[in-house]
ROTI-473855 format. One record per residue (C-alpha): residue number from 1; residue in three letters; z, x, y. Coordinates in nm, 4 decimals. Layout:
N
<nr NUM&rest Ala&zz Z&xx X&yy Y>
...
***
This chain:
262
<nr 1&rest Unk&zz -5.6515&xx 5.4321&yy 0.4212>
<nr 2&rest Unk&zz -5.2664&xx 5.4014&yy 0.4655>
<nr 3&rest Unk&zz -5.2018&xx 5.7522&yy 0.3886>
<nr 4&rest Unk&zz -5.4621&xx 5.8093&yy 0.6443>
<nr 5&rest Unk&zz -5.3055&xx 5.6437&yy 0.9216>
<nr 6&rest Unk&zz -4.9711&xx 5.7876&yy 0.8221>
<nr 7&rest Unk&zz -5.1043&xx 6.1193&yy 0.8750>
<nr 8&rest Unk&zz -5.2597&xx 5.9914&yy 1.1912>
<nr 9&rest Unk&zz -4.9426&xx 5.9024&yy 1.3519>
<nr 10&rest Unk&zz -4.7402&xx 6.1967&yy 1.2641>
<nr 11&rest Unk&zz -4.9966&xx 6.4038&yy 1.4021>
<nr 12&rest Unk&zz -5.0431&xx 6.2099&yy 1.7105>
<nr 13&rest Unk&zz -4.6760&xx 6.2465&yy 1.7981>
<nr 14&rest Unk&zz -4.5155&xx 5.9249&yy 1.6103>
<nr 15&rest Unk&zz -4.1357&xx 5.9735&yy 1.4812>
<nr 16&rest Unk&zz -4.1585&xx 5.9892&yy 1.0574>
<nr 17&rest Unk&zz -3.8076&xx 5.7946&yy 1.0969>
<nr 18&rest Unk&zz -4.0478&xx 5.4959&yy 1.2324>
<nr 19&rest Unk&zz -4.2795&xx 5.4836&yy 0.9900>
<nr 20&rest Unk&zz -4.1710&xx 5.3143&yy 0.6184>
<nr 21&rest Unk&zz -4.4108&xx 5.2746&yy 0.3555>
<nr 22&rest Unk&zz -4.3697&xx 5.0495&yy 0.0258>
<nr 23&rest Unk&zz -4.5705&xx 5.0309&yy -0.2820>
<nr 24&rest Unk&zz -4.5452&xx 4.8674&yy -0.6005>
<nr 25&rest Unk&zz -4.6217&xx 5.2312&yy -0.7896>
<nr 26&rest Unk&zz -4.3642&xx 5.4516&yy -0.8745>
<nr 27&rest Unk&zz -4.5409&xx 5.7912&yy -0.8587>
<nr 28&rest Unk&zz -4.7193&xx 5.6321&yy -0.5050>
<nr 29&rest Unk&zz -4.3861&xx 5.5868&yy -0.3178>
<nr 30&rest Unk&zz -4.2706&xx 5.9734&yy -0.4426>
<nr 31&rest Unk&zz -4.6282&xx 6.1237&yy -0.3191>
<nr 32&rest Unk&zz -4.5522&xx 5.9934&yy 0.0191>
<nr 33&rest Unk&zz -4.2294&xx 6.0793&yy 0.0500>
<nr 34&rest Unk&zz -4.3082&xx 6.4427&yy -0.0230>
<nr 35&rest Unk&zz -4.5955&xx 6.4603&yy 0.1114>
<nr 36&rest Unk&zz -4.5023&xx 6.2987&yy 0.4532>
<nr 37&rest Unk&zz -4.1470&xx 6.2854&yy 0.4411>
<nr 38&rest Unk&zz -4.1163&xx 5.9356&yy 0.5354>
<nr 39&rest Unk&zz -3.8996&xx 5.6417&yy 0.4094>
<nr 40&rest Unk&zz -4.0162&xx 5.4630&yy 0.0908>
<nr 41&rest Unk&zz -3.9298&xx 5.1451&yy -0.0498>
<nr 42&rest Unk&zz -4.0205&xx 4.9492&yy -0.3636>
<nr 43&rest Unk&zz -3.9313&xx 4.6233&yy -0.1629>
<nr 44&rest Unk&zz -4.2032&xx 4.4713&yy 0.0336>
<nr 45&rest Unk&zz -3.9097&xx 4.1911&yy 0.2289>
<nr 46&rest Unk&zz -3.7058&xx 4.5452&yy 0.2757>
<nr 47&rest Unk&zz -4.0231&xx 4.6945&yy 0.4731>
<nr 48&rest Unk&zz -4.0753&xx 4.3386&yy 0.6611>
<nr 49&rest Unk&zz -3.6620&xx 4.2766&yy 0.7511>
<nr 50&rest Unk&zz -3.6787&xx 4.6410&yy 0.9332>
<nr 51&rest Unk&zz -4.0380&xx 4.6277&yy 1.0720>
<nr 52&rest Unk&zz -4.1742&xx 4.5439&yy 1.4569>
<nr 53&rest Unk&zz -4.5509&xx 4.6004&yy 1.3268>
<nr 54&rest Unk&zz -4.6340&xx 4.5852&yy 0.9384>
<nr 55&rest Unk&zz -4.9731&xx 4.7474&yy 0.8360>
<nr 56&rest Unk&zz -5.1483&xx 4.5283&yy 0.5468>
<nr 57&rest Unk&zz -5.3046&xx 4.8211&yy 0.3670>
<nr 58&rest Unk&zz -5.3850&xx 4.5712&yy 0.0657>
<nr 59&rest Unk&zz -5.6679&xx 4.5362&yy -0.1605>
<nr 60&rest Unk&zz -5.8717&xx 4.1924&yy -0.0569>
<nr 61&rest Unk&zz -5.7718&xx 4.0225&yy -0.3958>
<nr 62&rest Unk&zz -5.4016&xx 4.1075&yy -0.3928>
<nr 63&rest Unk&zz -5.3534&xx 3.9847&yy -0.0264>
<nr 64&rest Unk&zz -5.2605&xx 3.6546&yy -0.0795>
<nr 65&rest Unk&zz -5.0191&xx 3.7138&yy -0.3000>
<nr 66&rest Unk&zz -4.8413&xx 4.0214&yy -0.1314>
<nr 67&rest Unk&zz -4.8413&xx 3.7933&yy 0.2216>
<nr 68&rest Unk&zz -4.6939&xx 3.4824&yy 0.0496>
<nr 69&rest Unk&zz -4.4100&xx 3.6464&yy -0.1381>
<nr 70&rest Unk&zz -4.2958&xx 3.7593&yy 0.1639>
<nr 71&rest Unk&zz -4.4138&xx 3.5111&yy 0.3683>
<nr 72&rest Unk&zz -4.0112&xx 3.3948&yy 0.4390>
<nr 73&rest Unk&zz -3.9062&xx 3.7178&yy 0.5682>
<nr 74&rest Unk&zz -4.2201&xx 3.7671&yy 0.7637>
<nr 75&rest Unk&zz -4.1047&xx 3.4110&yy 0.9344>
<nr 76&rest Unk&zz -3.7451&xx 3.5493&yy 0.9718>
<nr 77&rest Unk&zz -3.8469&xx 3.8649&yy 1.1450>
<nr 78&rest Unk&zz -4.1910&xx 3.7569&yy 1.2967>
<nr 79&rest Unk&zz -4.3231&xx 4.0918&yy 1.3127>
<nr 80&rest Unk&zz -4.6843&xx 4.1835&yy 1.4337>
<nr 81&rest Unk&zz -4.8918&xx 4.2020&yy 1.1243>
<nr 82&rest Unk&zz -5.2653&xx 4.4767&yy 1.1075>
<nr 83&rest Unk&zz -5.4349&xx 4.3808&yy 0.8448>
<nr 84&rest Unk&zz -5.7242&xx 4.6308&yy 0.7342>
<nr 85&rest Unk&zz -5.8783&xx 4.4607&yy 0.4296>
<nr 86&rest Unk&zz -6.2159&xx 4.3716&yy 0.4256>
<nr 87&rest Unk&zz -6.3095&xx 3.9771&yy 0.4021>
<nr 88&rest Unk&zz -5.9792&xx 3.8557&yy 0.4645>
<nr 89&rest Unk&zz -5.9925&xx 3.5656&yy 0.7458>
<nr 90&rest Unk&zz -5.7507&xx 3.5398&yy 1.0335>
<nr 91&rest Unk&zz -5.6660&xx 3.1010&yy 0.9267>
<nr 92&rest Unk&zz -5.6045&xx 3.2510&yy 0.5533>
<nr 93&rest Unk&zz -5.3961&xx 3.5590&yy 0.6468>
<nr 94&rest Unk&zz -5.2034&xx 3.3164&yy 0.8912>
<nr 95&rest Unk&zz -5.1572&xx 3.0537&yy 0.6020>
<nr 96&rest Unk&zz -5.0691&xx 3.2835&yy 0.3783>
<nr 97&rest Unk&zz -4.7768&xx 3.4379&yy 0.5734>
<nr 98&rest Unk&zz -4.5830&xx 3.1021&yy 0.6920>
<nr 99&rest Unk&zz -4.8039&xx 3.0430&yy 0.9850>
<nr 100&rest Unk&zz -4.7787&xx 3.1179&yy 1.4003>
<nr 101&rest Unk&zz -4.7613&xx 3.5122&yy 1.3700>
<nr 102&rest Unk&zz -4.9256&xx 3.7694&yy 1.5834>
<nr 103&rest Unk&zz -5.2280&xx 3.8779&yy 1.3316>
<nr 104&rest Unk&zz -5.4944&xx 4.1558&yy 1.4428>
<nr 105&rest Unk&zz -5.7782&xx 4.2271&yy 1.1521>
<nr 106&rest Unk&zz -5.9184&xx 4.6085&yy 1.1619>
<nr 107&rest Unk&zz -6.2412&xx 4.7179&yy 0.9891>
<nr 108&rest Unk&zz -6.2172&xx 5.0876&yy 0.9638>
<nr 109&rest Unk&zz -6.3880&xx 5.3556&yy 0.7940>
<nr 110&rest Unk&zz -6.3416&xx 5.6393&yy 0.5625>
<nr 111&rest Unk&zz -6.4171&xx 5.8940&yy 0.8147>
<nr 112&rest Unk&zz -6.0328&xx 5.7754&yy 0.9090>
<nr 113&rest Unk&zz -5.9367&xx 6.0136&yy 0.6208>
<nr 114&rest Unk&zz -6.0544&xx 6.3141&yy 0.8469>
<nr 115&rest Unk&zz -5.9317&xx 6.1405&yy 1.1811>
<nr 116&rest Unk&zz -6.2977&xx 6.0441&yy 1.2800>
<nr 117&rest Unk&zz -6.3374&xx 5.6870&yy 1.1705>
<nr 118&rest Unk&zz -6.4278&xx 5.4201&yy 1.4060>
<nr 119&rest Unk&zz -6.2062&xx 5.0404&yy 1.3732>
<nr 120&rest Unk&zz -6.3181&xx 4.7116&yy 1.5086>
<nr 121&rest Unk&zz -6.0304&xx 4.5169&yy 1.5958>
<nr 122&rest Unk&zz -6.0204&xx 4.1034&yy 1.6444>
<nr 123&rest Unk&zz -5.6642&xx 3.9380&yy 1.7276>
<nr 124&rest Unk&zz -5.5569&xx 3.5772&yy 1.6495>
<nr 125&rest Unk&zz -5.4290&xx 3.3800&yy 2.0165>
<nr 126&rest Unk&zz -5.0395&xx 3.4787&yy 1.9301>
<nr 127&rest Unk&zz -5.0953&xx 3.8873&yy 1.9986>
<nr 128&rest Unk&zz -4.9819&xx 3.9488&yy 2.3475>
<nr 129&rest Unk&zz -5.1496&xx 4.2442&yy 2.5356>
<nr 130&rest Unk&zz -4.8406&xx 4.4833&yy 2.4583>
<nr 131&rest Unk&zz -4.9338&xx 4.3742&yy 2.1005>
<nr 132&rest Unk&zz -5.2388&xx 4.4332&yy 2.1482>
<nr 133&rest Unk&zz -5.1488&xx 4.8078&yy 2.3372>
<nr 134&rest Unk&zz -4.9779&xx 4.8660&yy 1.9734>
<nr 135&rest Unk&zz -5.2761&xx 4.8291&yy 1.7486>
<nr 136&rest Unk&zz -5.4833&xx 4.9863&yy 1.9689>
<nr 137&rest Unk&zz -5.2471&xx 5.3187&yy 1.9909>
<nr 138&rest Unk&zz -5.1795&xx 5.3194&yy 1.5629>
<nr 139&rest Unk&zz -5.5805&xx 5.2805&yy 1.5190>
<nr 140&rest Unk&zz -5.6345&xx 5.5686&yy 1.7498>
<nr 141&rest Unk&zz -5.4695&xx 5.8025&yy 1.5587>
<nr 142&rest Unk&zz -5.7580&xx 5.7841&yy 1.3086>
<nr 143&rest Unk&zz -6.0376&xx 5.8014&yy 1.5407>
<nr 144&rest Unk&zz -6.2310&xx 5.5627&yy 1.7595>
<nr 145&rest Unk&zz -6.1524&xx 5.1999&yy 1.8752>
<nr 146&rest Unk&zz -6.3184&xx 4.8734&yy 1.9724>
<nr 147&rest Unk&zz -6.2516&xx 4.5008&yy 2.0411>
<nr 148&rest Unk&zz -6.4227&xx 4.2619&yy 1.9247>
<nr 149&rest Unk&zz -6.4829&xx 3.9253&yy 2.1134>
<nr 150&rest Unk&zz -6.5541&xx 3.6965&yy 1.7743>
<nr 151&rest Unk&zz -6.3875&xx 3.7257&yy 1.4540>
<nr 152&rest Unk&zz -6.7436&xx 3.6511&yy 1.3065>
<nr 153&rest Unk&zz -6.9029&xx 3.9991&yy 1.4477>
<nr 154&rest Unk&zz -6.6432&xx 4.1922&yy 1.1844>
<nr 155&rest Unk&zz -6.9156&xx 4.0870&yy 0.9140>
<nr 156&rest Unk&zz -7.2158&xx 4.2956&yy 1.1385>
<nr 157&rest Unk&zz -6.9073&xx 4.5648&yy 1.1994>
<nr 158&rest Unk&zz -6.8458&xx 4.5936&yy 0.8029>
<nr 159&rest Unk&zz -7.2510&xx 4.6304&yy 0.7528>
<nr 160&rest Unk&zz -7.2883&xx 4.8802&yy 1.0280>
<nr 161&rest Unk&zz -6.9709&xx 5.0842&yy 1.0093>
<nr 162&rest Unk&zz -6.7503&xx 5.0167&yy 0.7441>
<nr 163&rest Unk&zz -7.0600&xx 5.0491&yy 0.5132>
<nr 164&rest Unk&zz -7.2443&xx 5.3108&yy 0.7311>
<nr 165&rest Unk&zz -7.0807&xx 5.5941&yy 0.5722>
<nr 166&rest Unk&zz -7.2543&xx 5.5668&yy 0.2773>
<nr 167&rest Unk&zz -7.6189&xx 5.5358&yy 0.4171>
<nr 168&rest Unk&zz -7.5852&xx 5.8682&yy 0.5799>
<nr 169&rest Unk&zz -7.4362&xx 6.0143&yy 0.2471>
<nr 170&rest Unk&zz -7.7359&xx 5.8360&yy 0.1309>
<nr 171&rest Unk&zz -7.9959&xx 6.0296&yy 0.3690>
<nr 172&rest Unk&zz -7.8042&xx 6.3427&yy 0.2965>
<nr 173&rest Unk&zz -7.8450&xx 6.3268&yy -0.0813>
<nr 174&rest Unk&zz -8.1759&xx 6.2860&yy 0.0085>
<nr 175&rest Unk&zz -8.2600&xx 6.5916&yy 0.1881>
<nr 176&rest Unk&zz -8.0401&xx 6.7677&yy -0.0309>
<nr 177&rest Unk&zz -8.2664&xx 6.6575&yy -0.3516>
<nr 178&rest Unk&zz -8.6093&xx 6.7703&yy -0.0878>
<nr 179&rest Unk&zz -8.4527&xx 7.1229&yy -0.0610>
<nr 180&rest Unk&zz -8.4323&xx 7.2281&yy -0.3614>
<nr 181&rest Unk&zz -8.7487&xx 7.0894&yy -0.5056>
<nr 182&rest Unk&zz -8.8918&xx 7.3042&yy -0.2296>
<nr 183&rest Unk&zz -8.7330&xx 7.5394&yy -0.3945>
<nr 184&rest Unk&zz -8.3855&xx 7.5809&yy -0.2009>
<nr 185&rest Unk&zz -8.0427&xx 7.7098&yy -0.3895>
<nr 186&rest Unk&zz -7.7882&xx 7.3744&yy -0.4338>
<nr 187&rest Unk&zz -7.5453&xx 7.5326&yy -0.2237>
<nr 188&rest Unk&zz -7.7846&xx 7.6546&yy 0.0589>
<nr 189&rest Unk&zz -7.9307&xx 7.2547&yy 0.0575>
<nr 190&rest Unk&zz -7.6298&xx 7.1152&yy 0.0956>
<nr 191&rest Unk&zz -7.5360&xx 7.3393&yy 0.3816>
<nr 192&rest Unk&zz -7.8283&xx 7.2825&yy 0.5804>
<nr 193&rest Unk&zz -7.8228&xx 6.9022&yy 0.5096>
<nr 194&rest Unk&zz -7.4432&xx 6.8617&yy 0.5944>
<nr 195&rest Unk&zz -7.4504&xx 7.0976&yy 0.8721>
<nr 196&rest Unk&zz -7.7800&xx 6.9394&yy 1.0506>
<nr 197&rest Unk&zz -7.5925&xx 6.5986&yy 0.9602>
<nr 198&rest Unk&zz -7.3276&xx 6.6717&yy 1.2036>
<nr 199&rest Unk&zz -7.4852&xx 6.8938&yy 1.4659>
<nr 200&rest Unk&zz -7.7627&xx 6.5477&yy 1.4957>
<nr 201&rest Unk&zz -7.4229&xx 6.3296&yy 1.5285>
<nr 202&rest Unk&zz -7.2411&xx 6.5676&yy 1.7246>
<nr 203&rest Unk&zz -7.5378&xx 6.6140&yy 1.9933>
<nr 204&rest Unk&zz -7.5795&xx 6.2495&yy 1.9585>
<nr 205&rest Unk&zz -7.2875&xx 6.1875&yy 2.0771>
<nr 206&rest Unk&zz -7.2518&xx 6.4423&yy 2.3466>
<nr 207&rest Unk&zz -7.6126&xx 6.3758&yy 2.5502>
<nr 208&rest Unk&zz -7.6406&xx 6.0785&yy 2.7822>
<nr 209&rest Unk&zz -7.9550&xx 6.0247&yy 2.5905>
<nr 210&rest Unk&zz -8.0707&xx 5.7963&yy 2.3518>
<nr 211&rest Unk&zz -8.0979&xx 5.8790&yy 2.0101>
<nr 212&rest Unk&zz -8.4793&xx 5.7300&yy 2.0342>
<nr 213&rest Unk&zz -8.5056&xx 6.0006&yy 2.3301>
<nr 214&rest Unk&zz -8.3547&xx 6.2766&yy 2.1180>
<nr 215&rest Unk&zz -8.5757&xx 6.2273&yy 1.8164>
<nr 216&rest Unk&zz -8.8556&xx 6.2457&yy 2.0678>
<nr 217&rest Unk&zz -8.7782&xx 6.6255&yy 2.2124>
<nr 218&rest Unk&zz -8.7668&xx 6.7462&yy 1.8683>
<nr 219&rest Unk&zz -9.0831&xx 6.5971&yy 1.7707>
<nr 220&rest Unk&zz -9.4221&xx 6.8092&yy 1.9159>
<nr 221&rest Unk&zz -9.7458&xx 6.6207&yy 1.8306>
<nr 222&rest Unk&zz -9.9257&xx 6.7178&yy 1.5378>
<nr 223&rest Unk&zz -9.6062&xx 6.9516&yy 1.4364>
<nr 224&rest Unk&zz -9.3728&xx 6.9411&yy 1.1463>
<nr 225&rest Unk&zz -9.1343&xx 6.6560&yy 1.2433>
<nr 226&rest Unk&zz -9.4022&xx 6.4655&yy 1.3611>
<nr 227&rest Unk&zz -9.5858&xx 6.4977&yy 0.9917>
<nr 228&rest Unk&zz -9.2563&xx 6.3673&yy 0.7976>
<nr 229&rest Unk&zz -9.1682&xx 6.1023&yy 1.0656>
<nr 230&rest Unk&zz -9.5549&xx 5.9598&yy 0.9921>
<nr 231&rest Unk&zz -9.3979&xx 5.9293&yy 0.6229>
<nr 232&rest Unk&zz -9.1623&xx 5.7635&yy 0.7323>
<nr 233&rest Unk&zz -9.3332&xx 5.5236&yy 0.9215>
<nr 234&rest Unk&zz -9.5773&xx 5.4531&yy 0.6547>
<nr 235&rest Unk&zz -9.3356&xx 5.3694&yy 0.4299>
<nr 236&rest Unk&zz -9.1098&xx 5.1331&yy 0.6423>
<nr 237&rest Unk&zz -8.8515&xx 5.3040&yy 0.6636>
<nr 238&rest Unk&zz -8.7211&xx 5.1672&yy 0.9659>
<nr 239&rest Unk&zz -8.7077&xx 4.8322&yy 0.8416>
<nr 240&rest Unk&zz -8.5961&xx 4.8951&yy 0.5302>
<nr 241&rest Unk&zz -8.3023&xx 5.0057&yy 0.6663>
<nr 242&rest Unk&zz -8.2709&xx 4.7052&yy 0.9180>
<nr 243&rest Unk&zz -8.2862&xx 4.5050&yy 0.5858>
<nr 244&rest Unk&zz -8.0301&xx 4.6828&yy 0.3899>
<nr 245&rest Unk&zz -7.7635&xx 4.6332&yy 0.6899>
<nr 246&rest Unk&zz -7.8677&xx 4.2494&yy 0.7087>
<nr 247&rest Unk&zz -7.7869&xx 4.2427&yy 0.3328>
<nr 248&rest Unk&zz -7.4733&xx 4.3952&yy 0.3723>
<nr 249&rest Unk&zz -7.3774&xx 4.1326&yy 0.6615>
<nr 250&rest Unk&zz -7.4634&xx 3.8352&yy 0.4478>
<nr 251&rest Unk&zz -7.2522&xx 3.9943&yy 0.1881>
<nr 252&rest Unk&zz -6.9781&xx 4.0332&yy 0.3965>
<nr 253&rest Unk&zz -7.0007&xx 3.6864&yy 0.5381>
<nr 254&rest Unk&zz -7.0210&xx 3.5546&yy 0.1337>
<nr 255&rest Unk&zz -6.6996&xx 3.7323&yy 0.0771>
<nr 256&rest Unk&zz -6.5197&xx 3.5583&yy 0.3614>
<nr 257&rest Unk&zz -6.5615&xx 3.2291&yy 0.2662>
<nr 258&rest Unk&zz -6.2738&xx 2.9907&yy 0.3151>
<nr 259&rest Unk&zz -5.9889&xx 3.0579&yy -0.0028>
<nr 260&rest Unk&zz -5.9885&xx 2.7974&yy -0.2688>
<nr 261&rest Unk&zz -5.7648&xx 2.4946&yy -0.2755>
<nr 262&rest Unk&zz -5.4468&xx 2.5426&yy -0.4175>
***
């Protein structure tokens, strides 16, 4: 995801002299640098001491540490922090970085890695609107944006979108497997299912009507469409689906419980 929105940025215009990256690996910091050209550095403090905005690009279990080992240069510099990992609360990210900064959480997805991901966005009471203006333009450059009003709705974000990829991989894999029982080449299945995938998202997206609507024009009574949908239907599809994205809410929600005591 970070070499994602470093991509982003150059490509939307942003100077590679603004943007520096550390990492902890070796061969990580030299793929960046040649690949985008930008500054590396093994030091996390040296990214923080030279840094207006710093992007957590963390895994969930390494955040704590990574925040408070540099939690006295992020007090020093008080820079506005992004953080993009999943489950991480706003009160422990604040904790764990010295307290009273300007925090925004994002839940992207991996669509980002082709500039077509969407990011919910949720910002502690210190981010001003300029802040705010900030996020919004570095999140853009990997696709869509939204605001959230509750940090709590990031749990029914992650189980919708951040997860949603992978259900319509899912329903692709799927069709894929129909086609070539019904006798289909692998290549020609996976060009009609990936190709009807995004011409469905694409029009989607495009009409003023609802996808309810849209599934309704291409379904004539008694036809084709109307025989699988009746599949469908009988077995619950609909639902099950409903269920699966509950499940990965209360997942979600399990995974941001409050950090253990000390």
């Amino acid at each position: 995801m970070a070499r994602s929105l470093i991509g982003g940025l150059i490509a939307n215009g942003y100077s590679r002299d603004a943007i520096i990256v550390s990492d902890l690996s070796e061969d990580a910091r030299k793929y960046v640098a040649e690949i985008f050209s930008v500054r590396v550095e093994k030091s996390n403090h040296a990214v923080v001491a030279a840094s207006s905005t710093v992007v957590l690009a963390l895994k969930p279990q390494v955040m704590q540490g990574a925040l408070s080992s540099v939690a006295s240069s992020l007090q020093s510099s008080s820079p506005l922090l992004i953080s993009i990992a999943a489950g991480i609360r706003l009160v422990d990210l604040d904790s764990w970085s010295g307290g009273n900064l300007s925090i925004v959480r994002v839940m992207p997805n991996t669509p980002a890695l082709i500039q077509k991901g969407v990011s919910a966005m949720y910002a502690n009471p210190e981010v001003s609107e300029e802040e705010k203006t900030v996020v919004q333009n570095i999140m853009s450059a990997v696709g869509k944006t939204v605001w959230l009003p509750d940090e709590r709705l990031l749990d029914s974000v992650t189980a919708v979108s951040g997860s949603g990829p992978a259900y319509f991989f899912y329903l692709i894999e799927c069709i894929e497997e129909a086609a070539i029982e019904l006798g289909l080449e692998p290549e020609t299945a996976h060009l009609l299912a990936t190709e009807t995938a995004v011409g469905a998202a694409l029009l989607s997206v495009a009409s003023s009507e609802s996808p309810a609507i849209l599934r309704q024009r291409v379904t004539s009574p008694g036809g084709t469409t109307a025989a699988a949908l009746n599949v469908l239907n009988e077995a619950e599809v609909k639902q099950s689906i409903i269920s699966a994205i509950q499940a990965a809410e209360k997942r979600s929600i399990e995974m941001s419980q409050p950090a253990s005591p000390d």
